[in-house]
C-alpha positions as CSV (number, residue, x, y, z in Angstrom):
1,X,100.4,71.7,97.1
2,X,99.6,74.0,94.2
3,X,102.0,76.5,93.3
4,X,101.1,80.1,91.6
5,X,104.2,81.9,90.4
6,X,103.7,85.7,90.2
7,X,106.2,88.5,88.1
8,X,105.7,91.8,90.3
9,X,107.7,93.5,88.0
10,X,105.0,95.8,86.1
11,X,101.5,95.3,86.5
12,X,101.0,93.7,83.2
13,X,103.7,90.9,84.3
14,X,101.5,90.1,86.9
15,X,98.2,89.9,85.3
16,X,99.9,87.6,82.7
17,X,101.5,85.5,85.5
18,X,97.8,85.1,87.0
19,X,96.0,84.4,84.0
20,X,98.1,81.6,82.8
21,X,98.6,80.3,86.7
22,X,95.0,80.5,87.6
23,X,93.5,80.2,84.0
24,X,91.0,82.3,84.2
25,X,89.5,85.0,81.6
26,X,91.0,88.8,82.1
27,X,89.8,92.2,81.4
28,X,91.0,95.4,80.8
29,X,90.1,99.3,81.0
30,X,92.4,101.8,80.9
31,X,92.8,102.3,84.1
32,X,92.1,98.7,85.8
33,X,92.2,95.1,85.2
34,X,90.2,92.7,86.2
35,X,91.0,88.9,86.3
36,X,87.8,86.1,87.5
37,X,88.2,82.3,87.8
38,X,86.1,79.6,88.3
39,X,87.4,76.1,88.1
40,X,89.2,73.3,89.2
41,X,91.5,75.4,91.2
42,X,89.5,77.2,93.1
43,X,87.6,80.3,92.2
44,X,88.4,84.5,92.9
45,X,88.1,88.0,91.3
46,X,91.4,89.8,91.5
47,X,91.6,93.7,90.6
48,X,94.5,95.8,89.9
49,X,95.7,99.2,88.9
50,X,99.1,101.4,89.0
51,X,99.5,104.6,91.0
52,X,102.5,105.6,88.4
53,X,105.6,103.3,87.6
54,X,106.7,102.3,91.2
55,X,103.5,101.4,92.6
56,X,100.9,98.9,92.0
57,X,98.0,97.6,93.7
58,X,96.2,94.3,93.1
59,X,93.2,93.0,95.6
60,X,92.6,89.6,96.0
61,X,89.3,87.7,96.7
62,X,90.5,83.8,96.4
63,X,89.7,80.5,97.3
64,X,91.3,77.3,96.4
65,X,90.5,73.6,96.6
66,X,93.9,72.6,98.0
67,X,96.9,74.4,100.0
68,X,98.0,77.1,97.6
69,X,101.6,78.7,97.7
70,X,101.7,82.2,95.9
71,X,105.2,83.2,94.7
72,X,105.7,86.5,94.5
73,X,109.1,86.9,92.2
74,X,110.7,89.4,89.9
75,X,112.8,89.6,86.9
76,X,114.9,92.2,88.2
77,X,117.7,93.1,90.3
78,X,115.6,95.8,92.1
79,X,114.9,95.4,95.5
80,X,110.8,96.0,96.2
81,X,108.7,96.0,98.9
82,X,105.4,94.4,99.5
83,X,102.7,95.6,101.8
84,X,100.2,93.3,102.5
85,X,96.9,94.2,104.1
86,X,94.4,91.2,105.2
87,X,90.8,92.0,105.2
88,X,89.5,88.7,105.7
89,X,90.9,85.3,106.5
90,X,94.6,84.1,107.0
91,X,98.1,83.9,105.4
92,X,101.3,82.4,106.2
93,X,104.5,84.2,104.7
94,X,108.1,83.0,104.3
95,X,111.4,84.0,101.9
96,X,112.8,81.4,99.4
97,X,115.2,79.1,101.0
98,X,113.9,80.1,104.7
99,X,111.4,78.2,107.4
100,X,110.6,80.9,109.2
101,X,106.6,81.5,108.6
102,X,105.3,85.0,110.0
103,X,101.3,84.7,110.2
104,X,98.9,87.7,109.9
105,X,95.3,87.9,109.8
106,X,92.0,90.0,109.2
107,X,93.2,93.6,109.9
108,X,96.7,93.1,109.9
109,X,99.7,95.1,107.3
110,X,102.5,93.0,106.9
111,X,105.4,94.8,104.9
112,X,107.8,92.0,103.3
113,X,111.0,93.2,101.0
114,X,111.7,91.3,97.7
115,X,114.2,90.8,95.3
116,X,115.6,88.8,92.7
117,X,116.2,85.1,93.9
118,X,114.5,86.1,97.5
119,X,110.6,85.9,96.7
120,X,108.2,86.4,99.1
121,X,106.0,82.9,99.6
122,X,102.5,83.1,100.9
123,X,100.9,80.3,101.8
124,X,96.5,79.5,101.4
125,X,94.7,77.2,103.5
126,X,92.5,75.1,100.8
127,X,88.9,75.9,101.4
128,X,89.3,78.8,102.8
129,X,88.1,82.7,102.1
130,X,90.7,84.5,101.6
131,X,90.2,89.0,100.8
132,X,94.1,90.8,101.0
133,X,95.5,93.9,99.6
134,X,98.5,93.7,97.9
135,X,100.7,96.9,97.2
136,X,103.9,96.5,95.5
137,X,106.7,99.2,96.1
138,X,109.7,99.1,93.2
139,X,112.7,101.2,93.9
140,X,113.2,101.1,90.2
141,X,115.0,104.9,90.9
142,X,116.7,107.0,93.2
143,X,115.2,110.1,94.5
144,X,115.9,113.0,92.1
145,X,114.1,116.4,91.2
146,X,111.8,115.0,89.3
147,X,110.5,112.2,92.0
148,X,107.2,113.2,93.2
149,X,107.0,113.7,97.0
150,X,104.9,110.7,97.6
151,X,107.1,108.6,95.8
152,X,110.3,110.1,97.8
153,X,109.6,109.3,100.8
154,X,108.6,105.9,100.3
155,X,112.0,105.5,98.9
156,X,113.6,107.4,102.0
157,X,112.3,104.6,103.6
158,X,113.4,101.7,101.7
159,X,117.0,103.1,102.0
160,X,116.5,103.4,105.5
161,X,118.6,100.7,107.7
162,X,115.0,99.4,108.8
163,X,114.4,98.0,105.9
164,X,117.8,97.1,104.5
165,X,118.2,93.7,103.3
166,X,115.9,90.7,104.0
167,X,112.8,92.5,106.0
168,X,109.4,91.6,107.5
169,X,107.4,93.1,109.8
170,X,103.5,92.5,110.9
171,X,101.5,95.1,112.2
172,X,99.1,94.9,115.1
173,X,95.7,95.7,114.4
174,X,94.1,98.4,112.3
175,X,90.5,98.8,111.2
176,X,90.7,102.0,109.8
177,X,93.4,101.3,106.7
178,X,90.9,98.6,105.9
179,X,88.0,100.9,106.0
180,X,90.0,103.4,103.1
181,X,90.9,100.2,101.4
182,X,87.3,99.4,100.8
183,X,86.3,102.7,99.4
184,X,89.1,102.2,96.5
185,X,87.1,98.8,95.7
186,X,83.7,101.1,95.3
187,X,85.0,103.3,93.0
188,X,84.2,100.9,89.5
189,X,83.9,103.6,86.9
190,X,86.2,103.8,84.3
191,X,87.0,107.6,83.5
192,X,89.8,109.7,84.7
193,X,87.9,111.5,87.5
194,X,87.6,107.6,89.2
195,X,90.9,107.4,88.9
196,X,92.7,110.2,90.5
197,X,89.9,109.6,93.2
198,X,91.9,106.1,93.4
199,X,95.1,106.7,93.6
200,X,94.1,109.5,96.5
201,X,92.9,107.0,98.7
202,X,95.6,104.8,97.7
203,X,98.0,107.3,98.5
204,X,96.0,107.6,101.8
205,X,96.0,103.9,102.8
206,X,99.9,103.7,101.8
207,X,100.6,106.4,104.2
208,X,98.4,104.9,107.0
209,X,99.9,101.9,106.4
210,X,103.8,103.6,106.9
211,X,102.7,105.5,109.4
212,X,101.4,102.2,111.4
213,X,104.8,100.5,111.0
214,X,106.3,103.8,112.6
215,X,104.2,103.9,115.5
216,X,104.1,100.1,116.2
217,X,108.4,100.4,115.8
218,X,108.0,103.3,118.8
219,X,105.7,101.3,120.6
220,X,108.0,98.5,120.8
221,X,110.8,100.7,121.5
222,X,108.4,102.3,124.7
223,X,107.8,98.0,125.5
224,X,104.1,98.9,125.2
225,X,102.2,96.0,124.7
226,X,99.5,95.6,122.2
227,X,96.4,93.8,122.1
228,X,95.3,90.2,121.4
229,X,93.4,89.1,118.3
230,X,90.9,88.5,120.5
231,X,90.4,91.1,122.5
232,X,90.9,93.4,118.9
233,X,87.8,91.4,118.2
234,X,85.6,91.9,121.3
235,X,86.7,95.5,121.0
236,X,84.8,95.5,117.4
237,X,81.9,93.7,118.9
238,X,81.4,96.7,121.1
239,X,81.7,98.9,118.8
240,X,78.8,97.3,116.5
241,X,76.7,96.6,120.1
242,X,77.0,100.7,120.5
243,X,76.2,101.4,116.7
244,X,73.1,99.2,116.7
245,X,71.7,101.4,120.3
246,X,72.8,104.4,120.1
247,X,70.4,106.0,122.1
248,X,71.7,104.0,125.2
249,X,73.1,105.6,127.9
250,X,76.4,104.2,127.6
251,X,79.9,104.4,129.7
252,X,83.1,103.4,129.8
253,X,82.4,101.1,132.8
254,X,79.6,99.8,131.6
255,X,81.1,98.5,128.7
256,X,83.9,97.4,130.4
257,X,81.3,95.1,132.7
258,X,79.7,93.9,129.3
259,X,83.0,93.2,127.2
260,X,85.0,91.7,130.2
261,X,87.6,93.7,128.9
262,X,89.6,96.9,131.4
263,X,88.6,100.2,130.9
264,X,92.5,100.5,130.3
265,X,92.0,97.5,127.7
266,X,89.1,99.2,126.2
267,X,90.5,102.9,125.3
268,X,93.5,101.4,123.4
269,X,91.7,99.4,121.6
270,X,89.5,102.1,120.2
271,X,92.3,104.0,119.4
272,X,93.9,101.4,117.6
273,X,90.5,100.9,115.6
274,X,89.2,104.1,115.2
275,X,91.8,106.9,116.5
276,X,89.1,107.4,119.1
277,X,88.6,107.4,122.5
278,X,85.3,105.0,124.0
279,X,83.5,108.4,124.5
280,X,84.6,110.3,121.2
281,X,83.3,107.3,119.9
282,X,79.9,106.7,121.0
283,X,79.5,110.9,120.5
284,X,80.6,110.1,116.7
285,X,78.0,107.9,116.1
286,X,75.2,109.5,117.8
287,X,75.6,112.7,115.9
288,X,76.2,110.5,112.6
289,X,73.3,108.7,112.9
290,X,71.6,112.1,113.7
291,X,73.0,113.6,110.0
292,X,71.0,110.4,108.5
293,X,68.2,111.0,110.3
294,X,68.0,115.0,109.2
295,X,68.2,114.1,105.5
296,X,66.2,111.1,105.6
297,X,62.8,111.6,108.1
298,X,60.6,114.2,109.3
299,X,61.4,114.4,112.6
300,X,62.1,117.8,114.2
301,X,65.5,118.5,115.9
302,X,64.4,118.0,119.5
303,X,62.9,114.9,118.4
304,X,66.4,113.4,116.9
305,X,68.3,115.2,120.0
306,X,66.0,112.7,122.2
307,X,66.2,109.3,119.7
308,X,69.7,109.6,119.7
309,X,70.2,109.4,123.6
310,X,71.5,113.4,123.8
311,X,69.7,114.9,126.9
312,X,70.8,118.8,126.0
313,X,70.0,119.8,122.4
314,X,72.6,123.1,122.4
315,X,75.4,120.4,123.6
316,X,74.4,118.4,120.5
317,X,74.3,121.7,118.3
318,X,77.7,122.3,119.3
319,X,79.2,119.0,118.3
320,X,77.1,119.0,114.7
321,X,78.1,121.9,114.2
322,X,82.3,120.8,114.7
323,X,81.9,118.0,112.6
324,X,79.4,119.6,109.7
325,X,80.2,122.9,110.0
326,X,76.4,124.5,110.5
327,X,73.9,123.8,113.0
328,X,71.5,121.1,112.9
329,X,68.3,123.2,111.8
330,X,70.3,124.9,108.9
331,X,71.5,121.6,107.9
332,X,68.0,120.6,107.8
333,X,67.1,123.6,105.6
334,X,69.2,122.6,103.4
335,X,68.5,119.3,103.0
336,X,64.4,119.7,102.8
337,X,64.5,121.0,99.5
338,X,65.6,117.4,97.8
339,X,63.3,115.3,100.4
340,X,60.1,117.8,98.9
341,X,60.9,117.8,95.2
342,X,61.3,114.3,95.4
């Protein structure tokens, strides 16, 4: 089994770690680096930046050619902690010196602690896709004046007795953190503006991430059950089933018939994925797919209000307007302008 030792303690300790591990060629900006390699080991494009001098984020897109153990160590006696996000595929973690593997999959946080002599060990099925987040906490200070409030109450959490000492913890599923973690992967350009858009959405996915370790945490404490993988992934089946005919007449029953999962089943699940309920949903994306249609054809409003499955154009009016903050037909004012001059 290969083994990849990794230094988490700055960003540029882990770049070095992976370019000499994985021998590939790096890059640098001056806000991101870039590391890509093709070879005997297997081949992957990681990406990484720092928020400010506690924080960093690196994303991984690997594959290897045999079972691959990453090490994730430091050179100092400050605890971290490591949230791990898994977009795709599926990882195995376990301290130094321990047995005990915790698994987590495609949208699943796991948040690990590490310190000096306790690393945390993932392992890499060979052959195998593999697209995770990684973002590396160092309580490198204590909280002071000068600690920005992001920053503090991370730290007010580390100090918490949750995460005292040796700590893991796997999340159940979330969608949404990895829909914000994709946006930070579109944003490529290399000036300052790019970057404070970065590290907002950063920020954001961070907090969604705490914020899901929280609620899980009072979940567990209320001894309400979550969902399987599998039902988590029937529940996103129905979800691209009602994008791709939105003009159907949809309901909660009728779903429930087609997904063989309760209505019960059903509404957690797209809360857990979206923060929405099964109707709030199906509303969201007809009157999304009705902004597209504004900007991009020539149909008139009553037209869209029927291609979009709404039977009542003022009920429709009323919801644009909540979530754009105009009504359709000024919206489509506005927008015929560009679609002319162009």
């Amino acid at each position: 089994m290969k083994k990849i030792k990794i230094n988490i303690s700055t960003i540029r300790s882990i770049f070095s770690s992976l370019e000499k591990e994985c021998l590939g060629n790096k890059t640098e900006t001056t806000t991101e680096r870039v590391l890509e390699f093709n070879n005997e080991i297997g081949s992957g494009i990681i990406k990484g930046f720092n928020f400010n001098t506690n924080i960093s984020y690196i994303s991984y897109d690997v594959k290897f050619t045999e079972n691959t153990l990453l090490i994730f160590d430091q050179d100092t006696n400050k605890q971290a902690l490591n949230y791990f996000y898994c977009s795709e595929g599926q990882l195995k973690h376990h301290f130094k010196n321990s047995t005990d593997n915790v698994t987590f999959s495609s949208m699943q946080t796991a948040i690990f602690s590490n310190s000096e002599g306790n690393a945390n060990h993932i392992f890499i099925e060979k052959d195998t896709c593999q697209k995770f987040t990684m973002i590396s906490f160092l309580a490198t200070k204590p909280i002071s004046e000068s600690t920005d409030e992001f920053t503090g109450q991370l730290l007010q959490l580390f100090q918490s007795k949750e995460v005292d000492g040796v700590f893991n913890y796997v999340s159940s599923y979330n969608l949404k953190i990895r829909e914000k973690l994709n946006q930070i992967e579109t944003v490529s350009t290399d000036d300052i503006a790019s970057e404070l858009l970065r590290k907002g959405m950063l920020q954001v996915s961070l907090s969604m991430i705490v914020n899901q370790y929280f609620e899980d945490v009072k979940r567990s404490e209320e001894n309400v059950h979550g969902l399987s993988r599998t039902e988590i992934q029937t529940v996103k089946e129905m979800s691209e089933f009602i994008k791709n005919y939105p003009d159907q007449q949809f309901d909660l029953n009728y779903i429930s018939r087609k997904s063989g999962l309760t209505p019960a089943k059903l509404q957690e699940g797209f809360k857990a994925l979206f923060g929405r309920t099964v109707s709030n949903f199906i509303k969201n994306v007809r009157v999304e797919l009705a902004e597209r249609l504004i900007k991009t054809s020539d149909l008139s409003i009553s037209e869209i209000v029927y291609t979009i499955g709404f039977s009542s154009r003022s009920y429709f009016s009323k919801i644009f307007k909540e979530k754009y903050n105009c009504s359709p037909k000024e919206y489509q004012d506005r927008n015929s302008l560009p679609r002319m001059t162009a």
